[in-house]
C-alpha positions in Angstrom: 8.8 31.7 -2.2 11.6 29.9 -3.4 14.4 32.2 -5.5 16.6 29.9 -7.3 15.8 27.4 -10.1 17.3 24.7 -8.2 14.9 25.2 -5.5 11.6 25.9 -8.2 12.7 22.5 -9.6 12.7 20.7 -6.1 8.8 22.0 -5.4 8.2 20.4 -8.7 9.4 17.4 -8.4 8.2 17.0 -5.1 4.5 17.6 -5.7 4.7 15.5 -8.5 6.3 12.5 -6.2 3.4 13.6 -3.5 0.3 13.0 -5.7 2.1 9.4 -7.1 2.6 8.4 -3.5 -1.0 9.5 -2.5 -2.4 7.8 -5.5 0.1 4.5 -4.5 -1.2 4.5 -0.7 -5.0 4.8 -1.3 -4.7 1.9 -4.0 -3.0 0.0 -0.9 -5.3 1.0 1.6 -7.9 0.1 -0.9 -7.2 -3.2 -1.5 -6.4 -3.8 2.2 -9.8 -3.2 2.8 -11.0 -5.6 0.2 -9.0 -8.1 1.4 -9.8 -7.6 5.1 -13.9 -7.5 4.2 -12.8 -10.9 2.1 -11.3 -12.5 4.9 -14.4 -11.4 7.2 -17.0 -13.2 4.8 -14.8 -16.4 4.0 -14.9 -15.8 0.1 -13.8 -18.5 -1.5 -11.3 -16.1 -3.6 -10.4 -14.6 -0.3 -6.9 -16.1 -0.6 -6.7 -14.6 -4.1 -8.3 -11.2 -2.6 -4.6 -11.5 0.0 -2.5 -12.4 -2.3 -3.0 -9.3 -4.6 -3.2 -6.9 -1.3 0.2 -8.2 -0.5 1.5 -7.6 -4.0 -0.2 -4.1 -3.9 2.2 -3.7 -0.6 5.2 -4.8 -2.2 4.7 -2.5 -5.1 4.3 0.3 -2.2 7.7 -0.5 -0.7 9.8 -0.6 -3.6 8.8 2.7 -4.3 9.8 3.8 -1.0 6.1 4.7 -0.2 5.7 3.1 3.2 8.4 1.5 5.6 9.4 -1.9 5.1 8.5 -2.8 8.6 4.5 -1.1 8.1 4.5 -3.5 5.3 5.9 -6.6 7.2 3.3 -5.7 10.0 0.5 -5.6 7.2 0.8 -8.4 5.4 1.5 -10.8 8.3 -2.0 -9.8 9.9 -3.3 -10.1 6.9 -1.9 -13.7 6.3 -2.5 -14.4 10.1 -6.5 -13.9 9.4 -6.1 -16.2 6.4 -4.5 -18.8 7.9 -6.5 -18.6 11.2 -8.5 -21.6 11.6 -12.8 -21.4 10.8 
């Protein structure tokens, strides 16, 4: 177990920061998903369903959740599929 305060501090703030980045990532994995089940079906609010994933993904990065590159690779698939011709 950790002896000083400056180490009892850093466990604290680091489970706090690992429950806001779980919480962050299954919100982005979530609307990945809804976006990926949007593209499969043709929606006609698909685009809007991809547009709001991508923000979601942003949001992720500029928290430092997931790697800028993860989220480069994500949303190009996911515009690839949206663009990709019927």
């Amino acid at each position: 177990m950790a002896n000083t305060p400056s180490a009892k501090k850093r466990i604290r703030q680091n489970e706090k920061r690992r429950l806001r980045n779980r919480a962050v990532r299954t919100a982005v994995r979530g609307s990945v998903k809804s976006a990926r089940e949007a593209l499969s079906d043709k929606t006609a609010d698909s685009a809007a369903v991809v547009r709001e994933a991508i923000r979601a993904i942003d949001r992720a990065v500029t928290k430092g959740i997931i790697h800028p590159n993860t989220a480069a690779r994500r949303k190009s698939s996911l515009a690839r599929k949206l663009n990709a011709p019927a």
